[in-house]
Structure formats: structure tokens, C-alpha cells
C-alpha positions as a Markdown table, in Angstrom:
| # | Residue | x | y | z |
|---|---|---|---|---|
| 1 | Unk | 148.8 | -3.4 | -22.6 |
| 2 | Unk | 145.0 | -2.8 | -22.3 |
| 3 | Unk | 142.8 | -4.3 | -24.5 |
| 4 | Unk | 141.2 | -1.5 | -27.4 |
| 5 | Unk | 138.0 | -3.7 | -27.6 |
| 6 | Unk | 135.9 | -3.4 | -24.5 |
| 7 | Unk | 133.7 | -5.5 | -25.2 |
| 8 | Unk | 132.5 | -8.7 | -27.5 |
| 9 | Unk | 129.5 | -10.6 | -27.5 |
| 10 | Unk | 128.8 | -14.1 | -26.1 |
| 11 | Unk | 127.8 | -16.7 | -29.0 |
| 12 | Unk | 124.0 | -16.2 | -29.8 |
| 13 | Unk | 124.1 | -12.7 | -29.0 |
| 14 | Unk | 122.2 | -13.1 | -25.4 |
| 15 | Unk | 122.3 | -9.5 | -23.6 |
| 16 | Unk | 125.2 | -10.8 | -21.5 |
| 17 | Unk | 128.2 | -9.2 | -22.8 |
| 18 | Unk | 131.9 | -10.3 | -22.6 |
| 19 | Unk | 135.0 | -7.9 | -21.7 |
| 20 | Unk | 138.1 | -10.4 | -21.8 |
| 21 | Unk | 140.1 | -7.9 | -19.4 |
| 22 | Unk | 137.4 | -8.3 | -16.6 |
| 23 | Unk | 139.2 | -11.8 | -15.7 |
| 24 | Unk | 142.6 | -10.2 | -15.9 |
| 25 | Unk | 142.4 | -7.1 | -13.5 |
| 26 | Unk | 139.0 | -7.9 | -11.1 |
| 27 | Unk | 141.3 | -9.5 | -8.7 |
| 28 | Unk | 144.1 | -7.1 | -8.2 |
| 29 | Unk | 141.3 | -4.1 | -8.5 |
| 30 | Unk | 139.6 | -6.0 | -5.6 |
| 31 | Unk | 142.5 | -6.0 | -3.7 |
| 32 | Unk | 143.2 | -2.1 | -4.4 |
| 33 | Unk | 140.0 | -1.4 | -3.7 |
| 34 | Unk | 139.6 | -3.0 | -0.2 |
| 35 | Unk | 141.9 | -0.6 | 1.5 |
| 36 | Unk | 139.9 | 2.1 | -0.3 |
| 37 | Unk | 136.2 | 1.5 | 0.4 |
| 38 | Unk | 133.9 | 2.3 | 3.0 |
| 39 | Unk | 133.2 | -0.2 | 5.8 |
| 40 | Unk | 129.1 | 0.3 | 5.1 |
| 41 | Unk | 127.2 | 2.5 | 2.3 |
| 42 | Unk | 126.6 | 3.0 | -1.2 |
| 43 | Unk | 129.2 | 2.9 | -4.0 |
| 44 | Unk | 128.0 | 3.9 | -7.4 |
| 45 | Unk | 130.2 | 2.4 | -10.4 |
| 46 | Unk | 130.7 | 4.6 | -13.3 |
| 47 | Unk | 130.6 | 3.5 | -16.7 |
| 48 | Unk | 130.2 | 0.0 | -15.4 |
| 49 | Unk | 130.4 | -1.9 | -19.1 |
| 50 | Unk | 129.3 | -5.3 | -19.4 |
| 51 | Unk | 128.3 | -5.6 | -15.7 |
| 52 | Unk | 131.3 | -8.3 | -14.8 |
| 53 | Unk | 133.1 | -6.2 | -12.6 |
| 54 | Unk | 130.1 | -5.2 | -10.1 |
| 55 | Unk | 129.1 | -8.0 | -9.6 |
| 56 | Unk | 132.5 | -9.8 | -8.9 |
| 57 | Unk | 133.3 | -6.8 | -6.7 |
| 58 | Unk | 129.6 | -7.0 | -4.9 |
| 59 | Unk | 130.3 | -10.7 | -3.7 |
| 60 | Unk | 133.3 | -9.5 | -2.6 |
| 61 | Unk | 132.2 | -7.1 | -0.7 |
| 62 | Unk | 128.8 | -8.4 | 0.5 |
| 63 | Unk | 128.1 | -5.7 | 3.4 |
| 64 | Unk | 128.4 | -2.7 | 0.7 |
| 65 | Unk | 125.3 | -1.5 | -1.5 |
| 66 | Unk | 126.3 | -1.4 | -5.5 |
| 67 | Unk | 124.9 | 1.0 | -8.0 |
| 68 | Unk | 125.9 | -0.2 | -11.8 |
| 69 | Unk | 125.4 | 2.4 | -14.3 |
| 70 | Unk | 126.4 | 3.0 | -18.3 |
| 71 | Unk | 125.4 | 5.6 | -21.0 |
| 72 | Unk | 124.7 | 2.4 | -23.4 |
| 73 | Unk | 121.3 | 0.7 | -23.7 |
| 74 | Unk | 122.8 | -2.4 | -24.5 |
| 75 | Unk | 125.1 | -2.4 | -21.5 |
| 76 | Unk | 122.5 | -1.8 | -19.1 |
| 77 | Unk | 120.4 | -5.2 | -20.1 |
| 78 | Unk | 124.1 | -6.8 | -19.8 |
| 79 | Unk | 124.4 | -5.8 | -16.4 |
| 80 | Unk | 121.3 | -6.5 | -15.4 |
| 81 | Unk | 121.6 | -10.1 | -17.3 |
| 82 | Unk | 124.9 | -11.1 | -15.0 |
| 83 | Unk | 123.5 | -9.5 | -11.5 |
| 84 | Unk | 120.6 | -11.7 | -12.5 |
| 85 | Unk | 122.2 | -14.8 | -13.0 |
| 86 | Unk | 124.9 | -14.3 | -10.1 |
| 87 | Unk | 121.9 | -13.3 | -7.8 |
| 88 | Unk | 123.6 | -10.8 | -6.2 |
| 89 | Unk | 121.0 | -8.7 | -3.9 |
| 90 | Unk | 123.2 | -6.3 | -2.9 |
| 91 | Unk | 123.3 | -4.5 | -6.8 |
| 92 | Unk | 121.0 | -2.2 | -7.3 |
| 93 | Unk | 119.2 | -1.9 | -11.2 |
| 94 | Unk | 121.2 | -0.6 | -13.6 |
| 95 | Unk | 120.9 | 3.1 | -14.1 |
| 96 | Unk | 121.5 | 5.1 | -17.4 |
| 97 | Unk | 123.9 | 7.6 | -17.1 |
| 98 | Unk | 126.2 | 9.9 | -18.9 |
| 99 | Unk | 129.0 | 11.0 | -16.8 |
| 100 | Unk | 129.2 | 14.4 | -18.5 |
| 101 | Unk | 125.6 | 14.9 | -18.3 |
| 102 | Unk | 123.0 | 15.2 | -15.8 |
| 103 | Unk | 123.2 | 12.6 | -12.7 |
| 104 | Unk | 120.6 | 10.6 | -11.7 |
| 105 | Unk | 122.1 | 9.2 | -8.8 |
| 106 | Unk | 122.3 | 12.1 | -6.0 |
| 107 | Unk | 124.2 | 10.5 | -3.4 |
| 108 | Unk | 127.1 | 7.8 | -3.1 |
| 109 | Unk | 129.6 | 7.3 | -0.2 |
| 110 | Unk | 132.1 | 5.8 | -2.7 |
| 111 | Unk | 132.5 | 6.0 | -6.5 |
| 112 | Unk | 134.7 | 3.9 | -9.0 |
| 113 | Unk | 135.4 | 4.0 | -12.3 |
| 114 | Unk | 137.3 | 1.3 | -14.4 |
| 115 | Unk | 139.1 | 2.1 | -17.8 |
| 116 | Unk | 136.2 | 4.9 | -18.8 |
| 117 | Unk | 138.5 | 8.0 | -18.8 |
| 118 | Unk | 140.6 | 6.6 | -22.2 |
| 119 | Unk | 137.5 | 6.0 | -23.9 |
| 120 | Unk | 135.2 | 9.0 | -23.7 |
| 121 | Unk | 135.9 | 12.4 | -24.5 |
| 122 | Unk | 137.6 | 14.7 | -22.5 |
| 123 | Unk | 134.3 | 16.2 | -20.8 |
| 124 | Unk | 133.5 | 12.4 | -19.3 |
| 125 | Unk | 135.9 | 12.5 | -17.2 |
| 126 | Unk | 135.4 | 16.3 | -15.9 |
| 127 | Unk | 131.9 | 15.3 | -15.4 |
| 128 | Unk | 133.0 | 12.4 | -12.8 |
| 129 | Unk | 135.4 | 14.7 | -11.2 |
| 130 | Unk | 132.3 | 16.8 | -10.9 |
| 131 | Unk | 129.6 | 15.3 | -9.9 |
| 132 | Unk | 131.7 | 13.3 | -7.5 |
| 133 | Unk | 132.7 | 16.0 | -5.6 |
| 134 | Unk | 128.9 | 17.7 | -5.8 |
| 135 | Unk | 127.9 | 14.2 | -3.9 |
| 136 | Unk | 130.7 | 13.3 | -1.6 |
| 137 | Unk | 130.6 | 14.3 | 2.1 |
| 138 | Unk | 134.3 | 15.0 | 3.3 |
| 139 | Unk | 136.7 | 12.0 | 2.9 |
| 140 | Unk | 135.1 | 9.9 | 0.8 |
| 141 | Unk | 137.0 | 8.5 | -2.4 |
| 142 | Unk | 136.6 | 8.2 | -6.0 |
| 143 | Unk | 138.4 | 5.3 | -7.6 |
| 144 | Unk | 139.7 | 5.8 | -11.1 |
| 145 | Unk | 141.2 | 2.5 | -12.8 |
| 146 | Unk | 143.1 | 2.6 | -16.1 |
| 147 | Unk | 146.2 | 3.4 | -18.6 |
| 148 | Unk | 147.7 | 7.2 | -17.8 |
| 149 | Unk | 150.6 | 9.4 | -18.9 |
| 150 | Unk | 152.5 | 10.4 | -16.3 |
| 151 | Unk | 154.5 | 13.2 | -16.9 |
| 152 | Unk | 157.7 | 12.6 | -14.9 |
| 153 | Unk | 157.3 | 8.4 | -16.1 |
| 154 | Unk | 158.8 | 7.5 | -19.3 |
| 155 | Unk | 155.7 | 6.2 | -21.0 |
| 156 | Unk | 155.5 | 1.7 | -22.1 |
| 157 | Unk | 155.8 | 0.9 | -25.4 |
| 158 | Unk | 152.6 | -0.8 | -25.4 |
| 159 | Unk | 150.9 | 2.5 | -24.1 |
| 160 | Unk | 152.2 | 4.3 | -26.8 |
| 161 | Unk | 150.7 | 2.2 | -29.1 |
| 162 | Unk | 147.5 | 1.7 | -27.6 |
| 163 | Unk | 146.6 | 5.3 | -27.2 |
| 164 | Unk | 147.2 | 5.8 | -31.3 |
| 165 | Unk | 145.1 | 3.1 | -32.0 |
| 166 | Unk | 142.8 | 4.9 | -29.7 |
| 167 | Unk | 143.0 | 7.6 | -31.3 |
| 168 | Unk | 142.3 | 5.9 | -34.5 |
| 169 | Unk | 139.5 | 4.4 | -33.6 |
| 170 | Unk | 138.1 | 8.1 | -31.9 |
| 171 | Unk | 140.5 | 11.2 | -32.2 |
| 172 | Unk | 138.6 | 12.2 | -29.0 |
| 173 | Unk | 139.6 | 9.3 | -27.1 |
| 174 | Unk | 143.1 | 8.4 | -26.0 |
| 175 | Unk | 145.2 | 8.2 | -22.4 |
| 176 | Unk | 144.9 | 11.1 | -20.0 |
| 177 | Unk | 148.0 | 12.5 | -17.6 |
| 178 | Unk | 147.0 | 12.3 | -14.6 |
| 179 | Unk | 148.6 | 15.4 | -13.8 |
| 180 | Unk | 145.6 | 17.0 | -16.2 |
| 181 | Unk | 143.3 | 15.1 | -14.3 |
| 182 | Unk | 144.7 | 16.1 | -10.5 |
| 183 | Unk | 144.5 | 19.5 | -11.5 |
| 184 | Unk | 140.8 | 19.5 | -12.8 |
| 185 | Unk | 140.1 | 17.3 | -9.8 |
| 186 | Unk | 141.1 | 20.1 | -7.0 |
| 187 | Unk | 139.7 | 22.8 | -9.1 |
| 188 | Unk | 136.0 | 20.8 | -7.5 |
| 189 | Unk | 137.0 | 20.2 | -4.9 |
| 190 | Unk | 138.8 | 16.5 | -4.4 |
| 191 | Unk | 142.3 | 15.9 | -3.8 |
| 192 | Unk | 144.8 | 12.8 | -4.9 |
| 193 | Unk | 145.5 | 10.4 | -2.4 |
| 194 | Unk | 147.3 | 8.0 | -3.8 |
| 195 | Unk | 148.7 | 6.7 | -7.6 |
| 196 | Unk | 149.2 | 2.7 | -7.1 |
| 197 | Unk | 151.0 | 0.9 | -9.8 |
| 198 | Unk | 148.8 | -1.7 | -11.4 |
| 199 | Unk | 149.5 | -4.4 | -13.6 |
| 200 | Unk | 149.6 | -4.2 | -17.6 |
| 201 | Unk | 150.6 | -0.2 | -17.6 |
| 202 | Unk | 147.2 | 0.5 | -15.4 |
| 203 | Unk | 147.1 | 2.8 | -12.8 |
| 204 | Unk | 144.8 | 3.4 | -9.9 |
| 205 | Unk | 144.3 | 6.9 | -9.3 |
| 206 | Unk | 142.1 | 7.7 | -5.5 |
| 207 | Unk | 140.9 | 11.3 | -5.0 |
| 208 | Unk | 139.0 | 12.1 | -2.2 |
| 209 | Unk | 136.4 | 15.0 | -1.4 |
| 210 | Unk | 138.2 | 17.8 | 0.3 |
């Protein structure tokens, strides 16, 4: 099951910030996510958190260009502390950004997205589908990582519970179906590639620009 607490803070309270499911997934998202990227380019990361992900994911990919970015003050200086101490040139500054607001980032040849769409309201994740599609040329993909209903898949036990305590927590958050989210995605413009099976109830959901 996913964990409800995104993130904790380090002892001393240091701007570096902790999620303890970056060490569970970063590995199998890497893996998903090199048949997925570009070979050269830009990829912007959405709602990027405490900043462990990019960075793991920019070392692994050394050739590509990484844009962290997050709505939360606090998250930003945590992203900037671990690109800092990982030294990892190819990450850009942190940007702050709202994914149903206004975009500062203009152009991207690759976007992902890890475990925002349960935790936001509804109008985050129309605003990814959104402004992905307003910056993608044809073809290039949009990576969404996380729990999901699917309609036709009996839904885990521990997803069931996770998405009430969700809910609990903010009745505006809570698991998505991806069929809602397919069908908001080709209203802009992007289309599903592929749903792969993830560990711990996760999915990873592609869409591409039409």
C-alpha cells in the first residue's frame, strides 16, 4: 500500500526532507521510465516532493536535462538541499509551481509525475494533462506514477483503505480511475500508451501528445 505521509523530516529539521517510499519505488520507476524517455532533452518533474527522486533519476540518466519543481516553499529548499549535496549538474533550480495554475516552465520534451494525482485536488491533475499537452510537440510522453481505480480491476484491500484515510485527511484528495483521467487526457489532446503494473498497488500510466 502507499504510504499517506509523503513526507517527514530528517532529525534537526535541516531543509532536506525525507519520503520513506523514495527508496521503495526509485528503482522500478527508473526501470519504467527508461523505455519511456527521450534519448536527449529536457524533462520537467511535476510535484517533485522532497527532491529524492530527481536526483536519483538524474544520475541515472546523466545525458538528460532535469527540471524539479513543487507548489511548497519548503520542498523547493529540500530539493535544492539534495541536488546540492549529490552534485548533480544536470538539475536544473527548483521551480515553484502549481500544476493547476499558471506554468512557468514553457517547454519540456518529457514530463513525470510521481504519486501527485492522489493528493491534490481534482483540478491538479487536469492542469498536468493540460499544460502537458499545450507544451509537448507530437510524441512526447507524460509519465504519471501512483495508486489508481481501475474500473474493470477489482480494487486491493490496501487501496481501499488508503484512499479513505485519504480522504480523511482531505475529502478532496483520494485515488483517481484512470479511465477519468484517459478521458480528460484526449479531451487536450494526449492519448494513453500504456498502463504497466507497478509494485505495491501503483500504476504507471504514459500518455503521449497526439
Amino acid at each position: 500500500m502507499s504510504d499517506p505521509t509523503p513526507f517527514v523530516f530528517e532529525a534537526g529539521g535541516e531543509a532536506k526532507r525525507h519520503a520513506p517510499a523514495t527508496a521503495r519505488n526509485r528503482d522500478v520507476i527508473t526501470a519504467a521510465l527508461s523505455g519511456i524517455l527521450p534519448a536527449n532533452g529536457e524533462v520537467l518533474e511535476i510535484a517533485s516532493g522532497t527532491g529524492e527522486h530527481i536526483v536519483h533519476f538524474a544520475q541515472a540518466f546523466p545525458v538528460l536535462s532535469w527540471q524539479p519543481s513543487d507548489p511548497d516553499p519548503i520542498a523547493i529548499a529540500s530539493i535544492a538541499a539534495w541536488t546540492a549535496d549529490a552534485g548533480a549538474n544536470n538539475v536544473k533550480p527548483p521551480v515553484q509551481l502549481d500544476a493547476a495554475g499558471r506554468w512557468p516552465v514553457v517547454k519540456a520534451n518529457a514530463i513525470i509525475c510521481i504519486n501527485m494525482a492522489h493528493i491534490s485536488p481534482w483540478a491538479a491533475t487536469l492542469g498536468l494533462l493540460r499544460h502537458a499537452a499545450a507544451i509537448f510537440a507530437s510524441g512526447e510522453p507524460l509519465y504519471i506514477y501512483g495508486p489508481f481505480w481501475q474500473r474493470e480491476v477489482p480494487p486491493s484491500e490496501g487501496n481501499i483503505a488508503f484512499d479513505a484515510a485519504l480522504k480523511q485527511q482531505n475529502p478532496e484528495w483520494g485515488l483517481r480511475f484512470v479511465e477519468d483521467v484517459a478521458n480528460e487526457a484526449t479531451s487536450v489532446g494526449l492519448w494513453l500508451d500504456a498502463i504497466i503494473p507497478m509494485p505495491a498497488n501503483n500504476l504507471s500510466v504514459i500518455f503521449r501528445r497526439s
